[in-house]
N, C-alpha and C positions, 0 to 999 in steps of 0.2 A: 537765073535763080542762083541763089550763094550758095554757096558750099561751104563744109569744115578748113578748108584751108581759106576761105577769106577769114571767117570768123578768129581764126587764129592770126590772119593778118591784121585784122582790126583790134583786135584784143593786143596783140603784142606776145603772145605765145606761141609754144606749140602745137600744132594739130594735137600731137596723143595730149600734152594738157587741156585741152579744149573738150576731149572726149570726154577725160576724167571729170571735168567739172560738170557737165552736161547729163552723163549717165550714172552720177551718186556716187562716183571714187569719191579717194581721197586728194583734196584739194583745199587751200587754205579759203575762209570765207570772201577776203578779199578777191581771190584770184575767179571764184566764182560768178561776186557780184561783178566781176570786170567782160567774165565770160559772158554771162548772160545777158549782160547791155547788148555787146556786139553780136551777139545772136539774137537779139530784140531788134535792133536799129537795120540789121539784114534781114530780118523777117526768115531765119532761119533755124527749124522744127529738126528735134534728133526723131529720126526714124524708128518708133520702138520695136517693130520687128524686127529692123536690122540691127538694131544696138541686140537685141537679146540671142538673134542668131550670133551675133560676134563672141558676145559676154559670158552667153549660157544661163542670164539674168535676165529677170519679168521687171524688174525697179520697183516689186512690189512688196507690199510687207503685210500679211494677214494681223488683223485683230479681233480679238475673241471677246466676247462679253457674255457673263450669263443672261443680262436685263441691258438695253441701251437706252432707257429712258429714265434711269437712276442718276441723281447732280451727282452721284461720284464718280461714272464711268463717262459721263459727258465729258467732265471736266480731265480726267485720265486723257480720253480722246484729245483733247486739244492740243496737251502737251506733246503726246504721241508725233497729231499731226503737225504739229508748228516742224518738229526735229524733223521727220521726214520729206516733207515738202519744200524744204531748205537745199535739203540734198537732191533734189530731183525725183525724191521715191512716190510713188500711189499709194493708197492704203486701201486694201478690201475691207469692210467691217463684218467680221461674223456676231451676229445677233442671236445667242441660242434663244432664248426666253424661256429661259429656264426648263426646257425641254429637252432629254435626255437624246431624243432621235436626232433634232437638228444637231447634235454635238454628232452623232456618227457616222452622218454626211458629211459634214466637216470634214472628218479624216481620212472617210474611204473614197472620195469624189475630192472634192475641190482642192485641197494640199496634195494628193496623188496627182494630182494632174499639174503640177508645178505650176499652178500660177498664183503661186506666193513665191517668195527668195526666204520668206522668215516669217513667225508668229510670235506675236507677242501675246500672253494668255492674263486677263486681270479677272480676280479670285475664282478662275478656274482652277481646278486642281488634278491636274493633268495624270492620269495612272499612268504605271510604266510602261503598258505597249502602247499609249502615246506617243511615250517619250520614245521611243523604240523608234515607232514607224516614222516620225518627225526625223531622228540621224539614220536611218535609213535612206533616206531623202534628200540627207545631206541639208537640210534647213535646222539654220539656228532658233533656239527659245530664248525668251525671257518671260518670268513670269513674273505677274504681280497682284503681292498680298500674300505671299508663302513658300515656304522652301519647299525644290524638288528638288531630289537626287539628282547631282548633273547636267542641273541647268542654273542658270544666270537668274537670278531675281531682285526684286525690289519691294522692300518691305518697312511697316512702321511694325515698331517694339510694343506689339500688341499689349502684353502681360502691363510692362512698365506704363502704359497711358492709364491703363485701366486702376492700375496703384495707385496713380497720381492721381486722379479722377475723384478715385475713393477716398483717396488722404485728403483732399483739399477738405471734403465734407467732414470729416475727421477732426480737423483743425481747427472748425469753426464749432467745432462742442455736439456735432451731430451722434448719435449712438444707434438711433432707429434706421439704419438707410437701406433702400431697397436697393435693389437690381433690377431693371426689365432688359434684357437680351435675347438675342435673337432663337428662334426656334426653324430657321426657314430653311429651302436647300441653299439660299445662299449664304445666310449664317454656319452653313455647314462645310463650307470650302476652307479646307485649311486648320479648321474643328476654332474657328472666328469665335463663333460665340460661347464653346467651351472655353479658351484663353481667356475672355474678358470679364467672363464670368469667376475665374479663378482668379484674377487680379482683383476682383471686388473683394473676394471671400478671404484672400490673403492678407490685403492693406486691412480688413476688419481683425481679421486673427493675429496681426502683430499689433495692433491698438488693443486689445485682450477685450472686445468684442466680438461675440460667438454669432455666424452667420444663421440669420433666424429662413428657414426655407420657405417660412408664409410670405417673404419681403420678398420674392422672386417672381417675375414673369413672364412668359415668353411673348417675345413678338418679332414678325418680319421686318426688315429695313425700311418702312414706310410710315406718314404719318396715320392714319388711317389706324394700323396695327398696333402701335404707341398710344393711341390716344384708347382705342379699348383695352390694354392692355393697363392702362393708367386708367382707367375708371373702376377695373375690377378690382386693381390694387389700392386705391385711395377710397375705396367704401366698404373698405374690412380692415380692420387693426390698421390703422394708418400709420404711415410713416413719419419723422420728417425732414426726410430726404431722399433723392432717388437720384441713380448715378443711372444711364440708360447708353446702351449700346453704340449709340450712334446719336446725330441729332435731330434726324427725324423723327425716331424713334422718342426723343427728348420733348420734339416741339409737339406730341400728340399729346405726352403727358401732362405737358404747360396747356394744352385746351381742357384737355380732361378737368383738371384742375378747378380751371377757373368755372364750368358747366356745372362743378360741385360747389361755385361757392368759396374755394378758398382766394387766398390773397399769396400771390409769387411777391419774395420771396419770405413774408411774413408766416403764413401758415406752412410753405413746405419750398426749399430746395431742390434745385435740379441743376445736372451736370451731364453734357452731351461729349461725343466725340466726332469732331468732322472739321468743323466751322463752316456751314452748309450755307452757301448764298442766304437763307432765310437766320441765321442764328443771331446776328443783329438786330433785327428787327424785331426779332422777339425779346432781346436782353438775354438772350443765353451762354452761360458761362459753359466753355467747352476747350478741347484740345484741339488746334488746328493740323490738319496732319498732309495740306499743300497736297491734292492728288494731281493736278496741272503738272505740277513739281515731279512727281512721281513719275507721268508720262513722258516727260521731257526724259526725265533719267533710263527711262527703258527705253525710248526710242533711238539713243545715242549707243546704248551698250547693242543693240540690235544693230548697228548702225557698223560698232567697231567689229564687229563678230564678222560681221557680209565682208568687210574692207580683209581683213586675217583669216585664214584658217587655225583649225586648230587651237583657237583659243579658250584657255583654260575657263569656269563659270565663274565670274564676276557676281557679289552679293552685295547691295548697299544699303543700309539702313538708312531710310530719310528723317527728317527731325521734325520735332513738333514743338507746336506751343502752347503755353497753356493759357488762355483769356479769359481772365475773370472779365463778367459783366452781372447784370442786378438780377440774375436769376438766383442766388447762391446768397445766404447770410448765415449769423447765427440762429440757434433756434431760439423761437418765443418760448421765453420762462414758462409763460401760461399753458405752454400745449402741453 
C-alpha cells in the first residue's frame, strides 16, 4: 500500500508538501493538482483522523443558513463549496429554518464539540456571545450579508442598490412607485429590509417626491408573498411602478399583475434585486448582486483565516449590476 513518501516521490516534492496539499494548507493550485494526480494514480487516502490528531484540524468548515432552499443560499452554497473542496476542506451545512432552537444547538453542541475549524454565517446575524463563544473556540467567522463587530464579512451596498433601483424608475418619468419589502425574520437579519426600504424612500426624497406610505408592502423573500403582497397593492390606489425587495418578491408582483389584467410593462413597472435564475425569463429588470460570487469570496477569506492566525477582519464589498430587461418603461400618458 503507498504511502506519503511515495506520493511525494511520484509528485516530485516533498513529503511536508504533500501533506500541505492534501490536508488544505497552503499550496499553490498547481502543486496541488500535481499532488493529487499522484495520490490518485497510488490510490493513496489522507487519514482524517490522523491528519486532525496531527493538525488539531477536522478540514472542516461549518455553514449556517437561516432557509437552504432559497436560490440565494443555494447558490451562496456553491460558491462556498467550489473554494473549499479545492482545498481538501468538507463542509457541514447548518440548515436553521428559520427556527431560533436549531440556531442554539448549533452553538451549544455541534461548534463546542470542534467539529468545524470555522463558520461561515449567510444573513445570520450573529449576537455577541456568538461571536464570544465562536473566539473562545478559537474558530474563525465570516459573515455574509452584514457587518459584525470583529469579524470578517461580505456584503452588497444594500442602501445604494436600492437608490439605484428606485432611480432607474425615476428616470423613466415614474412619480407613483411603490415598495413591497420584506417583513420576515429573514428580512430582519441585518435590519435587510429596513435598508432597502430606506434607499427607496431616499432616491424619492432627492427626486423631491414625497414617500406616499399607502405604496408600501410587506412581504417575505418568496414568490408566493410578493405576489399577495402585489395584489393588495395593485387593487387600491395603484401605482405605476414598483421597486420590490428582491426578485422573487418581484416575480410574484409580475403574476399579481397580470391575474388583474394589467400589461408589464405598459400599465405598471417593476424592478427586482437579485437576478434570480427565474428573472429572465420573466423579462425582469433587476440588480444582479452574483451570490455564487459572494460564496467564493467567503470561503477564501475563511480559508486565509484557518492558513494565519491572528488575522485582522477582512470586509469586501461585492459589486453589482444593473440589467435593464422589458419589465421597466416609461409611464403610459393615459394612466
Amino acid at each position: 500500500m503507498a504511502d506519503i513518501a511515495d506520493v511525494a516521490e511520484r509528485a516530485g516534492v516533498s513529503i511536508a508538501t504533500v501533506s500541505r496539499a492534501l490536508n488544505g494548507k497552503s499550496a499553490s493550485p498547481e502543486t496541488r493538482k500535481k499532488v493529487r494526480a499522484a495520490a490518485k494514480e497510488l490510490g493513496y487516502v489522507v487519514s482524517s483522523s490522523a491528519s486532525s490528531l496531527a493538525s488539531g484540524r477536522m478540514n472542516n468548515v461549518g455553514f449556517m443558513v437561516p432557509f437552504v432552499d432559497r436560490w440565494f443560499f443555494t447558490s451562496v452554497l456553491k460558491g462556498v463549496e467550489a473554494v473549499l473542496l479545492d482545498r481538501g476542506y468538507d463542509l457541514t451545512l447548518y440548515d436553521l429554518q428559520g427556527v431560533d432552537e436549531q440556531r442554539g444547538k448549533v452553538f451549544a453542541n455541534s461548534l463546542r464539540r470542534a467539529s468545524v475549524d470555522g463558520l461561515i454565517a449567510a444573513s445570520i446575524e450573529l449576537a455577541p456571545d456568538e461571536v464570544r463563544t465562536l473566539r473562545d473556540l478559537g474558530k474563525p467567522v465570516v459573515s455574509i450579508g452584514g457587518s459584525i463587530d470583529g469579524v470578517s464579512t461580505v456584503n452588497v451596498d444594500n442602501l445604494r442598490v436600492s437608490r439605484l433601483a428606485t432611480e432607474h424608475l425615476i428616470s423613466l418619468g415614474h412619480t407613483r412607485i411603490a415598495h413591497v419589502g420584506s417583513g420576515s425574520a429573514l428580512g430582519s437579519a441585518f435590519q435587510l429590509g429596513d435598508t432597502r426600504s430606506e434607499g427607496w424612500q431616499s432616491a424619492l426624497r432627492e427626486a423631491g417626491i414625497a414617500a406616499d406610505p399607502s405604496l408600501f408592502r410587506e412581504a417575505d423573500f418568496d414568490i408566493p408573498s410578493g405576489y399577495q403582497a402585489g395584489k393588495s397593492l395593485l387593487a387600491y390606489n395603484r401605482p405605476t411602478a414598483i421597486f420590490a425587495a428582491s426578485d422573487e418578491i418581484a416575480i410574484g408582483c409580475l403574476l399579481a399583475a397580470r391575474d388583474l389584467g394589467l400589461v408589464v410593462p405598459r400599465d405598471l413597472s417593476v424592478v427586482g434585486i437579485d437576478d434570480h435564475q427565474l428573472a429572465g425569463f420573466f423579462g425582469l429588470t433587476t440588480i444582479a448582486q452574483f451570490p455564487e460570487e459572494q460564496g467564493r469570496h467567503a470561503g477564501q477569506m475563511i480559508l486565509a483565516m484557518l492558513d494565519q492566525d491572528d488575522v485582522d477582519p477582512q470586509h469586501h464589498t461585492t459589486e453589482t449590476t444593473f440589467i435593464v430587461r422589458s419589465s421597466t418603461a416609461r409611464p403610459d400618458p393615459a394612466s
